[in-house]
C-alpha positions in Angstrom: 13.5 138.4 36.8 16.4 137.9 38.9 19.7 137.1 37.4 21.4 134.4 39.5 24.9 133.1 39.2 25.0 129.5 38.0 27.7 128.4 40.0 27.9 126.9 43.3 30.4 126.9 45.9 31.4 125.2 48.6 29.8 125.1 51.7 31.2 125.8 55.3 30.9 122.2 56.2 32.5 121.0 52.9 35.4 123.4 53.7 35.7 122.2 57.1 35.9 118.7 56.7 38.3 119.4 53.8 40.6 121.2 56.3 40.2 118.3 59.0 41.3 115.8 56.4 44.2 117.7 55.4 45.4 118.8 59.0 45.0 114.9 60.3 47.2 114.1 56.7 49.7 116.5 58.1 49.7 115.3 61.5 50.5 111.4 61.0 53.4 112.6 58.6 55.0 114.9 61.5 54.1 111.8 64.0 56.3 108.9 61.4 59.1 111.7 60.8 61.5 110.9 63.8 61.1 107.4 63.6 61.6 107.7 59.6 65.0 109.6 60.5 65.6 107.4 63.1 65.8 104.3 60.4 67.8 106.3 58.2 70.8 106.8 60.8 70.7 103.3 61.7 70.4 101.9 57.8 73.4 105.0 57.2 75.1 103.5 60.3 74.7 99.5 58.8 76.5 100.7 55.7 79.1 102.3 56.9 79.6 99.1 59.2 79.5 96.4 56.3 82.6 99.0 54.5 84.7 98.0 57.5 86.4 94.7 56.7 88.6 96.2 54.4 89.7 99.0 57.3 89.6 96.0 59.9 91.9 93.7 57.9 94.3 96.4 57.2 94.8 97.6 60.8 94.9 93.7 62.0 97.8 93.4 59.2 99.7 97.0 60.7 99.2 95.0 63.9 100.7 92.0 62.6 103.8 93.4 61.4 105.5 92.9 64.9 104.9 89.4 65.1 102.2 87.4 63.5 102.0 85.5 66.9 101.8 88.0 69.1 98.9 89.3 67.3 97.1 85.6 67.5 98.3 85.7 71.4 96.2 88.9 72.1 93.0 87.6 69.8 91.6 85.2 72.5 89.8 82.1 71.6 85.8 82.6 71.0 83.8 81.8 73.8 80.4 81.7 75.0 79.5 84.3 75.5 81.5 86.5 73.1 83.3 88.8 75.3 86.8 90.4 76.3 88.1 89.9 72.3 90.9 91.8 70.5 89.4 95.7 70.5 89.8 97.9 67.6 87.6 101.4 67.6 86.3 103.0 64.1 85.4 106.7 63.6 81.6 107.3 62.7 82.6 107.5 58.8 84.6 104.2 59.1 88.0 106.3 58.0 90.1 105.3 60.5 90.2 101.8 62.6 92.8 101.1 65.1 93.1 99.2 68.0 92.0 100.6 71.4 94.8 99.2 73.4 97.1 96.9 71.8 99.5 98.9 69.6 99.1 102.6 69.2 99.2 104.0 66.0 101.6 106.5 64.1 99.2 108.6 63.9 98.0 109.3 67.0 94.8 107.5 69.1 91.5 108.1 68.1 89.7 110.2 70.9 87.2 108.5 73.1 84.4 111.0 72.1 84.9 109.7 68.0 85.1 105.9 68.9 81.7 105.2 67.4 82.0 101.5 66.2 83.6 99.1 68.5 85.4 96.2 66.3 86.0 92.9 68.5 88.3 90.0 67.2 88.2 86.2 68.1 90.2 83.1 67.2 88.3 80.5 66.1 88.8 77.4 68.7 88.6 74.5 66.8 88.3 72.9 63.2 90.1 74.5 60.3 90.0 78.0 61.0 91.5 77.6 64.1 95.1 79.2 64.5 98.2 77.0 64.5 101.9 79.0 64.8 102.6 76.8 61.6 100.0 78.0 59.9 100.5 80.8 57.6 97.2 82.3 57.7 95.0 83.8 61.0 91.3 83.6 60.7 89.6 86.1 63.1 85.5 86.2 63.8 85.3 90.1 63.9 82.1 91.5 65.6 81.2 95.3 65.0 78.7 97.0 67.5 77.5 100.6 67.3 76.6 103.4 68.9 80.2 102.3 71.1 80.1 105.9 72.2 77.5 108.6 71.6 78.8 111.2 69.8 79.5 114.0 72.7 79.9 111.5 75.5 82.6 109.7 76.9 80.5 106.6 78.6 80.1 103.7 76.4 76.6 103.0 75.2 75.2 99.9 77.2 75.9 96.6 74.6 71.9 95.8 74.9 71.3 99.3 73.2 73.9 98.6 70.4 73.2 97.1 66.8 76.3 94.8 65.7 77.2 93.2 62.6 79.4 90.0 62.3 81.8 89.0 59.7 85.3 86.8 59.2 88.7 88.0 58.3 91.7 85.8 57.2 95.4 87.5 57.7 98.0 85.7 55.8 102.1 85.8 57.1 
C-alpha cells in the first residue's frame, strides 16, 4: 500500500490568479495615490484659508491706524467682475498677512516666492454695508485665492488655476 499525504495544495493556476488579483489590487492603489495627495493639499490648503479672517482683520486694522479713510479710499468699490481690490498676501501656513503694496510692514515684506494666498478687499457699493466717512464701521468683501505663487517661483499662478474662498470683514474706528 502506498501511503499518501492527505492534504492538498494549491495549484499553479490557483497561485497565479491569486497573484494577478493581488498585483491588479496593488496597482489601482498606486494609480488613486497622487490624486489622493493631491486632495489632501488642497483640503490642507482650504483650512488654512478659512483661519485667515482673523489674520486679515488684524492687518486691515494695522492698516487702518493711519487713517480709517484712507484705508476705505484704497479698498475700491466691488465691481463686476471682481478685480483690482485692496491686496494683502499670506504665507503658506497663514502666519503672516500683510498688504502687498499699500503700507509696508515693521517687519519687513513678505518675499514674492512665500506669497501663497492672495487676499483681495472690496467695499461694498450700496445698501447697509456700504462705507460712509460718518460711519464708524468698514465692511470689506475679502476674497482669498490660492496657489497666488507656487512655491519656488516668482510668476503668479494664472487666477483660472486658483481655488478661492470668500468671506466678510467689518473694521470698527
Amino acid at each position: 500500500m502506498k501511503n499518501r499525504a492527505s492534504g492538498r495544495g494549491f495549484s499553479l493556476i490557483e497561485v497565479v490568479i491569486a497573484v494577478g488579483i493581488f498585483a491588479i489590487g496593488i496597482a489601482v492603489v498606486l494609480a488613486l495615490l497622487p490624486s489622493l495627495v493631491r486632495q489632501g493639499a488642497e483640503s490642507g490648503d482650504r483650512l488654512v484659508a478659512q483661519r485667515l479672517p482673523d489674520a486679515v482683520q488684524a492687518e486691515l486694522s494695522r492698516l487702518s491706524a493711519a487713517g480709517f479713510d484712507a484705508l476705505a479710499a484704497e479698498a475700491p468699490v466691488m465691481g463686476t467682475p471682481l478685480d483690482n481690490g485692496l491686496v494683502l498676501v499670506a504665507s503658506r501656513d497663514g502666519a503672516r498677512v500683510q498688504s502687498r503694496d499699500y503700507r509696508p510692514p515693521a517687519s519687513g515684506r513678505l518675499a514674492d516666492t512665500d506669497q501663497y494666498f492672495l487676499v483681495e478687499c472690496w467695499r461694498f457699493p450700496d445698501g447697509a454695508l456700504r462705507y460712509d466717512g460718518a460711519q464708524s464701521s468698514l465692511a470689506l468683501a475679502v476674497r482669498v485665492s490660492w496657489p497666488y505663487r507656487v512655491p519656488g517661483t516668482l510668476a503668479p499662478t494664472a487666477p483660472a488655476a486658483r481655488y478661492d474662498l470668500m468671506f466678510t470683514v467689518s473694521l470698527n474706528r
